[in-house]
GUKOL-523762 format. One line per field, with one value per residue (C-alpha): residue number from 1; residue in three letters; y, x, z. Coordinates in steps of 0.05 Angstrom, whole numbers, plus 32768, in hexadecimal, padded with zeros to 4 digits. Layout:
BEGIN
num = [NUM,...];
residu = [Ala,...];
north = [Y,...];
east = [X,...];
up = [Z,...];
***
This chain:
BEGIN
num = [1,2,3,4,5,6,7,8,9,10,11,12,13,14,15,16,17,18,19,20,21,22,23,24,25,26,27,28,29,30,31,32,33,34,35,36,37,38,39,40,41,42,43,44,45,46,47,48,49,50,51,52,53,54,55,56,57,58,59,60,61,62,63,64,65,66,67,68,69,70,71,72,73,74,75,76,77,78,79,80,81,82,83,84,85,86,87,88,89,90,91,92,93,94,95,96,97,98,99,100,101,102,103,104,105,106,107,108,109,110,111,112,113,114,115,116,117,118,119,120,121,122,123,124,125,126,127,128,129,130,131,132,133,134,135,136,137,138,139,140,141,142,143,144,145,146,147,148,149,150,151,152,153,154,155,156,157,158,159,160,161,162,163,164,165,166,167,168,169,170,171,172,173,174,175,176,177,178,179,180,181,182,183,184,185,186,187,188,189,190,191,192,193,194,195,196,197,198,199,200,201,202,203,204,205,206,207,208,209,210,211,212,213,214,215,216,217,218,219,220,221,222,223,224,225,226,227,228,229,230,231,232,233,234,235,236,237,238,239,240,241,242,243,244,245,246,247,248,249,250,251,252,253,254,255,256,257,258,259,260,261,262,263,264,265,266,267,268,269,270,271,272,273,274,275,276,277,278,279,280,281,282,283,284,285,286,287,288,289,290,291,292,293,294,295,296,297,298,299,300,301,302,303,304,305,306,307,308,309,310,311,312,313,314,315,316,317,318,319,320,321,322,323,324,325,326,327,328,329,330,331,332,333,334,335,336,337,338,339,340,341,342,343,344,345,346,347,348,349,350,351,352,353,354,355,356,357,358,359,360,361,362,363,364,365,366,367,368,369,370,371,372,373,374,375,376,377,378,379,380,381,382,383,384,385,386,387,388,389,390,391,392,393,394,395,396,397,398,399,400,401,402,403,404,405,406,407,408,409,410,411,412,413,414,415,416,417,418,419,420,421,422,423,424,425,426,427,428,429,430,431,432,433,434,435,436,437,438,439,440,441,442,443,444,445,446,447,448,449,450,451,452,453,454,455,456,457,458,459,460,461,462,463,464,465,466,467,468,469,470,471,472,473,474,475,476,477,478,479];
residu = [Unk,Unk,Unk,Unk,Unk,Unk,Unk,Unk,Unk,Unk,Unk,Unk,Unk,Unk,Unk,Unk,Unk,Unk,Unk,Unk,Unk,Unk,Unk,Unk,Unk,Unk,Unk,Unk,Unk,Unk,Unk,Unk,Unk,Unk,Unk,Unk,Unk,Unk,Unk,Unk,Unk,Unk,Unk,Unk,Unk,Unk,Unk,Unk,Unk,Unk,Unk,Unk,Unk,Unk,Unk,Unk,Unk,Unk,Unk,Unk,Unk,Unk,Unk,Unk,Unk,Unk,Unk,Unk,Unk,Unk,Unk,Unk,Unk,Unk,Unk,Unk,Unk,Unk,Unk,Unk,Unk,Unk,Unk,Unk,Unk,Unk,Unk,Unk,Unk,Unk,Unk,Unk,Unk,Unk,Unk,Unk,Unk,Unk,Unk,Unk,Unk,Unk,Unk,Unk,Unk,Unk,Unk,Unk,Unk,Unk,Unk,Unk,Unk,Unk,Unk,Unk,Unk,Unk,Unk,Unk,Unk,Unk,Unk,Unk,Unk,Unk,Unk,Unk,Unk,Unk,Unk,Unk,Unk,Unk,Unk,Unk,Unk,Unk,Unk,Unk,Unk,Unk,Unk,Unk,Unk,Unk,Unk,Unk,Unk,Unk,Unk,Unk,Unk,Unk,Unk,Unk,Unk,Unk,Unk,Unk,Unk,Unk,Unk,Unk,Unk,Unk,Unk,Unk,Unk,Unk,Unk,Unk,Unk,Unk,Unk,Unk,Unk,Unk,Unk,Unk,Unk,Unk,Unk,Unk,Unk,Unk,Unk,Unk,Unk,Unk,Unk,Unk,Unk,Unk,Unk,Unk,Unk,Unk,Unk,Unk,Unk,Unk,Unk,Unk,Unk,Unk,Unk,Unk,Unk,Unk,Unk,Unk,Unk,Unk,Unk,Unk,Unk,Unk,Unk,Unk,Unk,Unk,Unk,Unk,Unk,Unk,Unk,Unk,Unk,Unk,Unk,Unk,Unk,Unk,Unk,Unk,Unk,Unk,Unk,Unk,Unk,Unk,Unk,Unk,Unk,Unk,Unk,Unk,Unk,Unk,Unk,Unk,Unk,Unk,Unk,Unk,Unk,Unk,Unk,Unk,Unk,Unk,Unk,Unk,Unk,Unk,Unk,Unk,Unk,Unk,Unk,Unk,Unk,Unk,Unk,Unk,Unk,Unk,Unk,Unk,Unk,Unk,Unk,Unk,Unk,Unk,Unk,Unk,Unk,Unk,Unk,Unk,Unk,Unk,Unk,Unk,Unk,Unk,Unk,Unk,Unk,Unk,Unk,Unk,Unk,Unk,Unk,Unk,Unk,Unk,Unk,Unk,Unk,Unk,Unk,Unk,Unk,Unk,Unk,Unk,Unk,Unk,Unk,Unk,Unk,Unk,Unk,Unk,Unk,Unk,Unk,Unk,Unk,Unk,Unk,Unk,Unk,Unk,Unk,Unk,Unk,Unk,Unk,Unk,Unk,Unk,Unk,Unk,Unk,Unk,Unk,Unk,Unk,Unk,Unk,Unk,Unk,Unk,Unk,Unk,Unk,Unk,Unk,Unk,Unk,Unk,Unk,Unk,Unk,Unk,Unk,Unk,Unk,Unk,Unk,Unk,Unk,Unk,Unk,Unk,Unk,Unk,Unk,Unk,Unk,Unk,Unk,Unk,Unk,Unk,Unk,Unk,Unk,Unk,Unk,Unk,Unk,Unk,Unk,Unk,Unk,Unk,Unk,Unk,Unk,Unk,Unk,Unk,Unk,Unk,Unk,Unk,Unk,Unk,Unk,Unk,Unk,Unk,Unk,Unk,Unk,Unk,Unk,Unk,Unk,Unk,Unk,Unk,Unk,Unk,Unk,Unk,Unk,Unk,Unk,Unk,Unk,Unk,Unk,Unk,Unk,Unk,Unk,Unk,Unk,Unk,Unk,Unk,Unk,Unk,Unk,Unk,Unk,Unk,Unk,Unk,Unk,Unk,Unk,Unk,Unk,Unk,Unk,Unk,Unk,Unk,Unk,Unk,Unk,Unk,Unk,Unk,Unk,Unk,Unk,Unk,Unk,Unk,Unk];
north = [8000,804C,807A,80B9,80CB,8102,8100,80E3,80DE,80CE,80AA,8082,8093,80BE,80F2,80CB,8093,80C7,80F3,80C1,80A2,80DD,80F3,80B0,80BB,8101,80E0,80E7,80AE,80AD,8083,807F,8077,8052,802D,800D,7FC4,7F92,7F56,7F2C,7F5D,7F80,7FC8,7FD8,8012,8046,8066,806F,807D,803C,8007,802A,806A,8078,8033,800E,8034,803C,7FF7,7FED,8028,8008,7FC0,7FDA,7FFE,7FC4,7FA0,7FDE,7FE5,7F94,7F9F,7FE1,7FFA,7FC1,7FB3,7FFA,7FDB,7FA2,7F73,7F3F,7F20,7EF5,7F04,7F26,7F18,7F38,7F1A,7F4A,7F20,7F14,7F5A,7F71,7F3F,7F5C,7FA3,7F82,7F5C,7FA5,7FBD,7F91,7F90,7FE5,7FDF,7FA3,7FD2,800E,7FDB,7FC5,8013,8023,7FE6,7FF9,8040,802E,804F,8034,8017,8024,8007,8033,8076,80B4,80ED,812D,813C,817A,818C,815C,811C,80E9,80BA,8073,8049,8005,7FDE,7FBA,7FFA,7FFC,8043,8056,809C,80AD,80EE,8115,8146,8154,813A,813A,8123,8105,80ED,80F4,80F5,80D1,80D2,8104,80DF,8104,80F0,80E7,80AD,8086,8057,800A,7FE8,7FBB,7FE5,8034,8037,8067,806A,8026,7FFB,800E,7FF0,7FAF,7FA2,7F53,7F5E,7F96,7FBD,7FBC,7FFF,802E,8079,809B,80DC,810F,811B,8130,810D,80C8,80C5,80D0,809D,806F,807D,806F,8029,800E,802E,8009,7FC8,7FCC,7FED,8026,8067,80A3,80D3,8104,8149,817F,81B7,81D1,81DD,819D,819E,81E5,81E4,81C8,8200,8214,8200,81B7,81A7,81AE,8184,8158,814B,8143,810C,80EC,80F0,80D7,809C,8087,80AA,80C8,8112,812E,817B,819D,8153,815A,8121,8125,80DB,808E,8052,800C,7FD8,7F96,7F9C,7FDB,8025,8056,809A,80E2,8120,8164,8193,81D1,81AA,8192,814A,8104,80C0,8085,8047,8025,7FE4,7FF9,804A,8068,80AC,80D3,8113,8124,8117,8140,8141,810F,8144,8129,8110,8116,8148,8161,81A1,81B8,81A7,81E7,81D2,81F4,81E9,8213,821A,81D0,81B5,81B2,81BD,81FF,8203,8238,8233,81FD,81D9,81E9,81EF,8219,81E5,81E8,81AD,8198,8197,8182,8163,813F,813F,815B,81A3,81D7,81C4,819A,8154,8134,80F9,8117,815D,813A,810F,8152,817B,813A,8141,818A,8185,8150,817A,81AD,818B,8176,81C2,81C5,8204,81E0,81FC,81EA,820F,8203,8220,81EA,81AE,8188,8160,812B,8108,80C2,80B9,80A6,80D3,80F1,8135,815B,81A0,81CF,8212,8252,8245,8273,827F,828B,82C2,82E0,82F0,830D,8335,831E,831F,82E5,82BE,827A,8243,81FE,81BB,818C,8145,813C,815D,812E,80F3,80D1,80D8,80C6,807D,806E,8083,80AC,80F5,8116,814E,8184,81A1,81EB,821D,825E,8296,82D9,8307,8331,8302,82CB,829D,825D,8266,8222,81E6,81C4,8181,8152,8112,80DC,80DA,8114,8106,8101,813F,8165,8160,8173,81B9,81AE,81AD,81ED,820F,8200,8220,825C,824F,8270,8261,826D,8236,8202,8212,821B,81D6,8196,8161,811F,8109,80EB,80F3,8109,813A,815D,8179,8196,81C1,81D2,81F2,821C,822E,823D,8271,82AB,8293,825E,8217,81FA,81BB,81E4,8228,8261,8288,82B9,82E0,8304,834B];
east = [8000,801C,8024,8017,7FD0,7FB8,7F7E,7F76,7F34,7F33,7EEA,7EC8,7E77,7E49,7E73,7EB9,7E9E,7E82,7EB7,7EEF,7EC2,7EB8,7F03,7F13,7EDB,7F04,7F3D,7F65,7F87,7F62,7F6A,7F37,7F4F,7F17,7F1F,7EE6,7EE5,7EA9,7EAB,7EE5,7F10,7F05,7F03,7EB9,7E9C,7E6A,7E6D,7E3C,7E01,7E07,7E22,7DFB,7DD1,7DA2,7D9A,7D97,7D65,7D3E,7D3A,7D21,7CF2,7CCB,7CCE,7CB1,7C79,7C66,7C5B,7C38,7C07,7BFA,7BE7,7BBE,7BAA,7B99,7B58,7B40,7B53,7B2E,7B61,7B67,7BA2,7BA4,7BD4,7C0C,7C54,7C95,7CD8,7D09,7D4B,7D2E,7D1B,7D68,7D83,7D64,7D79,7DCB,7DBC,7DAB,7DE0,7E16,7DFE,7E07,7E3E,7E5C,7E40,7E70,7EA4,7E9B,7E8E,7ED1,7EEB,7ED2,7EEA,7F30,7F27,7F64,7F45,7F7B,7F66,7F79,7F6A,7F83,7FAE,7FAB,7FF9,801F,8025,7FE3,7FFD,7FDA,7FEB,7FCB,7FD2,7FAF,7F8B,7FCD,7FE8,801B,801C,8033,802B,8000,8020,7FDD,7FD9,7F8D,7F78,7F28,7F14,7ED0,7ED6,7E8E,7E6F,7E6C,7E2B,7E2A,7E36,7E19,7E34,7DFC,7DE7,7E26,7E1F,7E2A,7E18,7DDF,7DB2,7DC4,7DD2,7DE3,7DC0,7DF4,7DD6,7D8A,7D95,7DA9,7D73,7D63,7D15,7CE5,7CF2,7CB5,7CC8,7CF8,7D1B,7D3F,7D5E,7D60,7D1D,7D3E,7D41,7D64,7D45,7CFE,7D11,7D21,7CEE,7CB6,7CDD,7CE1,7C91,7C74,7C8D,7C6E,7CA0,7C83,7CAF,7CBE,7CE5,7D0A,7D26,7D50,7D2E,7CEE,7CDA,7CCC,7CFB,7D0E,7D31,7CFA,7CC1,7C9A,7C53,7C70,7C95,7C50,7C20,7C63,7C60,7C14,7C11,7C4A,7C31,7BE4,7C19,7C2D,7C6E,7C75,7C9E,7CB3,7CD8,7CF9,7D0C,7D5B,7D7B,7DA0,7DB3,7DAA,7DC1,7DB3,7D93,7D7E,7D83,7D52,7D61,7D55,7D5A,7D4C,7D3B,7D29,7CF8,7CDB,7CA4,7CDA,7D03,7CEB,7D03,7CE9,7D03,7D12,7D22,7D55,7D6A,7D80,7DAD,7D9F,7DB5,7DD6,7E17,7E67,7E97,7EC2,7F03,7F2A,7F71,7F64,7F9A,7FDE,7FE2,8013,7FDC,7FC5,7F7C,7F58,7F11,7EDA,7EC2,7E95,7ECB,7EB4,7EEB,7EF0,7EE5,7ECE,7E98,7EBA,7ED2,7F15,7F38,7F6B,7F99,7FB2,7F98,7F70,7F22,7EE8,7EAA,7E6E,7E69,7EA5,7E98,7E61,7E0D,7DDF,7DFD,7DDA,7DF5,7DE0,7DFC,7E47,7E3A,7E34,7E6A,7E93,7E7F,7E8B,7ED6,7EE3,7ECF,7EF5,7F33,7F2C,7F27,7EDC,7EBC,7E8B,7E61,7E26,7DE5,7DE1,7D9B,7D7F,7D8D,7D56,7D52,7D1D,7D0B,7CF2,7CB9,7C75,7C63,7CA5,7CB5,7CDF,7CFA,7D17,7D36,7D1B,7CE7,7CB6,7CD6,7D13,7CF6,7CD1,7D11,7D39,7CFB,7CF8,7CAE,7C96,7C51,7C39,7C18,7BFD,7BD3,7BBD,7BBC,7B79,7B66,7B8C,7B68,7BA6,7BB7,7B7C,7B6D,7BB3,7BA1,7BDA,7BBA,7BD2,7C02,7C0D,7C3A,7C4E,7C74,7C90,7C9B,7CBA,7C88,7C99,7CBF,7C9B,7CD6,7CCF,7CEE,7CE2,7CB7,7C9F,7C7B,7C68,7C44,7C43,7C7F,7C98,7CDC,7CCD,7C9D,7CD1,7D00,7CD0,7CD9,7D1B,7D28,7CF9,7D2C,7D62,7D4E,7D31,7CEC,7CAE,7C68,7C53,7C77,7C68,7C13,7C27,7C42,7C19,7C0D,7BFA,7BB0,7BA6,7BF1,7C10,7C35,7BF0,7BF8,7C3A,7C08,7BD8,7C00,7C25,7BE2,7BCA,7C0D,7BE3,7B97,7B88,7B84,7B54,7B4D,7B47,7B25,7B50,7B69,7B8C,7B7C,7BAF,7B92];
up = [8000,7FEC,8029,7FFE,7FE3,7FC1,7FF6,8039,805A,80A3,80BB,808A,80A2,806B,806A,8069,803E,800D,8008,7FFD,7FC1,7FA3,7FA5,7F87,7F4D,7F3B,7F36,7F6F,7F96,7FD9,801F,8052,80A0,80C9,810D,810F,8110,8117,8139,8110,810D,80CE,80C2,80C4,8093,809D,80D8,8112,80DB,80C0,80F5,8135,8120,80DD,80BB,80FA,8120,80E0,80DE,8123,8117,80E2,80FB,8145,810F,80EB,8130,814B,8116,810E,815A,8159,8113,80DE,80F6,80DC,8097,80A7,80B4,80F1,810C,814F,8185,8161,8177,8177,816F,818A,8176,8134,8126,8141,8119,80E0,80E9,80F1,80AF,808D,80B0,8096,804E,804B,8072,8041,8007,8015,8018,7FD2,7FBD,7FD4,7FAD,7F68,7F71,7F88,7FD2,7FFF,803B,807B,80B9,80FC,8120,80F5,8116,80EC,80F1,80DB,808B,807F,808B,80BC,80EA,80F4,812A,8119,8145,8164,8175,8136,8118,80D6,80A9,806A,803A,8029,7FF8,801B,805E,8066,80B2,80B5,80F7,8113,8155,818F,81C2,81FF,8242,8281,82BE,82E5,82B5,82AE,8274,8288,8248,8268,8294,8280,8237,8201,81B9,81AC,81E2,81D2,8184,81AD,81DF,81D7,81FF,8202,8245,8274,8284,825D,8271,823D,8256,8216,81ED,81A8,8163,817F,81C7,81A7,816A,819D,81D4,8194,817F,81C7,81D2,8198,81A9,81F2,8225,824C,823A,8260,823C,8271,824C,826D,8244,8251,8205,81E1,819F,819D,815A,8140,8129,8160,8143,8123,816D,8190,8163,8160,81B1,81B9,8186,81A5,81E3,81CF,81BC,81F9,8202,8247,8231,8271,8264,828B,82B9,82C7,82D6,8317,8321,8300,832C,831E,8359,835D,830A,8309,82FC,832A,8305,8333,8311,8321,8301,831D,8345,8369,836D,8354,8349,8311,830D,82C5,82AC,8272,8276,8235,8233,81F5,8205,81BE,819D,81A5,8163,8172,816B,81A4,818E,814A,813F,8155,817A,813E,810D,8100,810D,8142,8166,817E,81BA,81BD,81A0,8152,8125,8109,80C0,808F,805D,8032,806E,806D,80AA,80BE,80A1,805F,803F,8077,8074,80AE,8095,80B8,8103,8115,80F7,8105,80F0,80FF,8100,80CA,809F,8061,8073,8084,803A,8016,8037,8029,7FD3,7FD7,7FFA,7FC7,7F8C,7FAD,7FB4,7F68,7F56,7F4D,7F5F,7F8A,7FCF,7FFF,800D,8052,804F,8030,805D,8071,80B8,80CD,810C,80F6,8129,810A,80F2,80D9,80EB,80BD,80B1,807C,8084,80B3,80EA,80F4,8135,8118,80E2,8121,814F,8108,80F1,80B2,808D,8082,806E,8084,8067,8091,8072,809F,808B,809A,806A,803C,8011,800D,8058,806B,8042,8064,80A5,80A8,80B6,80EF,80E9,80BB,8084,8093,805F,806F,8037,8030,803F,8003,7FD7,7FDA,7FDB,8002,804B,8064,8069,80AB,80B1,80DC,80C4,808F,8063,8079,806E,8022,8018,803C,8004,7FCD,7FEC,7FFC,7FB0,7FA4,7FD5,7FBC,7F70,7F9D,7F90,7FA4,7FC4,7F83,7F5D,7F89,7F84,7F3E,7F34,7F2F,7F59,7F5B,7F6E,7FA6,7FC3,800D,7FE0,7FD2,8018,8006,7FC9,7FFB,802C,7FF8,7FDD,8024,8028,8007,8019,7FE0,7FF5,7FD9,8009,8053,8066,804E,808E,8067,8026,7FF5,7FF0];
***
């Protein structure tokens, strides 16, 4: 194997994985440094996202769905089945086999692309070169003419919640339970502890969701986060806010979890505990003090618009730089850096990066909040379509929630998009793409859609922007 490389990525997860694929594809000779190795001994591709975040949750998402709505909904369709069952081991098993096909899949990307797989924890080192040190401790040196670090994120221990791996567990240990808990905690009530809360909920386990804050998903748009909680809530799931978390001790193989909130101090006891109080850039060690690369203050690497750092050479992507930490976000940044490094002209719109929390219904989110356009004065018009009102939603049985677009006031360009229900994940991104070619109101009620579709409701609520759904009671009129 060469030591030198025009470009040496360092983490192999969406935004390693992706970058070092794409450099490879423009033609420049690329390694990719990853430590991660599964249970043989072999370096394991993908990252958190793959091996114990997106995919595997999404899998356990939709299996615990299936079960719930076998249990609960088919007999509205007119369907009977007798005493359904669940299979936990089965239906983990499954999510590992989806697991190691993706996983296996990158491994044969990087193969038909010519990517240089190098097993071992990378050092960013003076001059953009990186150190390895494999997993028996040997270290060696790569020459780079361009380092990218992709290194990710690592979950946010607290220490009054120590994490033991059996009893208290992080986002890891809750993709691994082998039985439904009778009774679950999860300390944290953003996108993974309410992901997880719903999978463990469906399935039968008793869920009380304990959150620091005392607004429920406060990036989230104001209106969306509060028809988000209630149906959540009319679910099953227990959302405590403003319940701090002052201690969590196991006894007699039962968690005993006190927290404070302003009515003063309480206790719970839990069968299984699960911390989900966010994710840090994993930035620690990653680079010599003569690097040149610096950190801010919550110790993201510091990069500029085109993530480079303050290295020459040397660019952040992913986890480990400023934004939200989205897989999809770190996959682009990754593309653009590459094209970069190649001598393409290329740039993000940061603007236009959608996020989704994959409860059921999903919630997901474009752009400004109307919270946000509020506190920076900036005019703006609303829009809303409740599913309902929706023939599609509604011979699903998939019709609570809404779809919510914000517009310039004056402009009429599309500010953002805000929904909550069914397949919102997917209607997101229709206005995602409207965004990003600056589109207005306008052009989306001007457009045609499909009959019956969710995406009608996407239509409607840019009709309803200036007063002319057709499908709800006009609130407000264009004059």
């Amino acid at each position: 194997m060469s030591d030198k490389f025009d470009v040496v990525v360092i983490g192999a997860g969406p935004a390693g994985y992706v970058a070092a694929i794409k450099a490879a594809q423009l033609g420049l000779s690329t390694a990719c440094v990853e430590q991660w190795l599964d249970d043989k001994g072999k370096v394991r591709l993908g990252g958190t996202c793959l091996n114990v975040g997106c995919i595997p949750s999404k899998a356990l998402l939709d299996s615990s769905y299936k079960y719930h709505e076998v249990c609960s909904n088919l007999d509205l369709h007119g369907i009977g089945v007798k005493e359904p069952s669940i299979d936990v081991p089965a239906m983990i098993g499954r999510k590992d086999q989806i697991v190691d096909q993706l996983t296996g899949g990158i491994t044969g990307l990087f193969k038909a692309n010519g990517v240089t797989v190098v097993q071992g924890t990378g050092r960013v080192l003076s001059g953009a070169r990186v150190e390895v040190t494999d997993k028996d401790g040997n270290v060696s040196e790569l020459q780079a003419g361009n380092v990218i670090i992709a290194a990710g994120s690592v979950p946010v221990n607290i220490p009054p919640a120590p994490i033991d791996g059996e009893h208290i567990v992080d986002s890891t240990g809750a993709l691994a339970f082998q039985s439904v808990p009778g009774r679950l905690g999860v300390i944290g009530a953003g996108v993974i502890g309410l992901e997880l809360g719903s999978v463990w909920g469906r399935l039968g386990a008793e869920v009380v969701i304990l959150e620091a804050l005392d607004e429920f998903l406060p990036m989230m748009d104001t209106q969306i986060a509060t028809e988000t909680g209630k149906i959540l809530k009319k679910q099953g799931l227990d959302i405590r806010l403003g319940a701090r978390v002052t201690s969590a001790e196991v006894k007699d193989g039962k968690v005993n979890v006190a927290y404070s909130t302003a009515d003063g101090e309480h206790t719970e006891v839990f069968d299984k505990l699960i911390v989900a109080v966010g994710r840090k850039p994993r930035s620690e060690e990653l680079f010599s003090t003569d690097s040149g690369i610096t950190l801010d203050e919550r110790g993201f690497i510091f990069v500029n618009d085109y993530c480079e750092t303050e290295a020459p050479h040397v660019y952040a992507v992913g986890d480990v730089v400023r934004g939200p930490m989205l897989a999809h976000k770190g996959s682009e940044e990754g593309v653009m850096v590459a094209e970069r490094i190649a001598g393409k002209p290329a740039q993000m719109n940061y603007d236009c990066i959608p996020s989704v929390i994959y409860t059921h219904p999903e919630v997901a989110a474009v752009g400004r909040t109307e919270q946000e356009l509020k506190a920076d004065g900036v005019p703006y018009k609303a829009g809303t379509f409740p599913f309902v009102a929706s023939g599609r939603a509604l011979a699903s049985n998939e019709y609570e929630g809404m779809v919510k677009i914000l517009a310039h006031e004056e402009t009429d360009r599309i500010l953002g998009c805000h929904i909550v229900g069914p397949s919102a994940a997917d209607l997101v991104q229709q206005v995602v793409i409207a965004m990003e070619f600056g589109s207005s109101t306008e052009d989306l009620a001007l457009t045609v859609f499909g009959h019956p579709t969710l995406s009608e409701a996407v239509h409607e609520a840019a009709l309803a922007v200036d007063g002319h759904a057709i499908h709800i009671p006009n609130r407000k009129k264009r004059k």
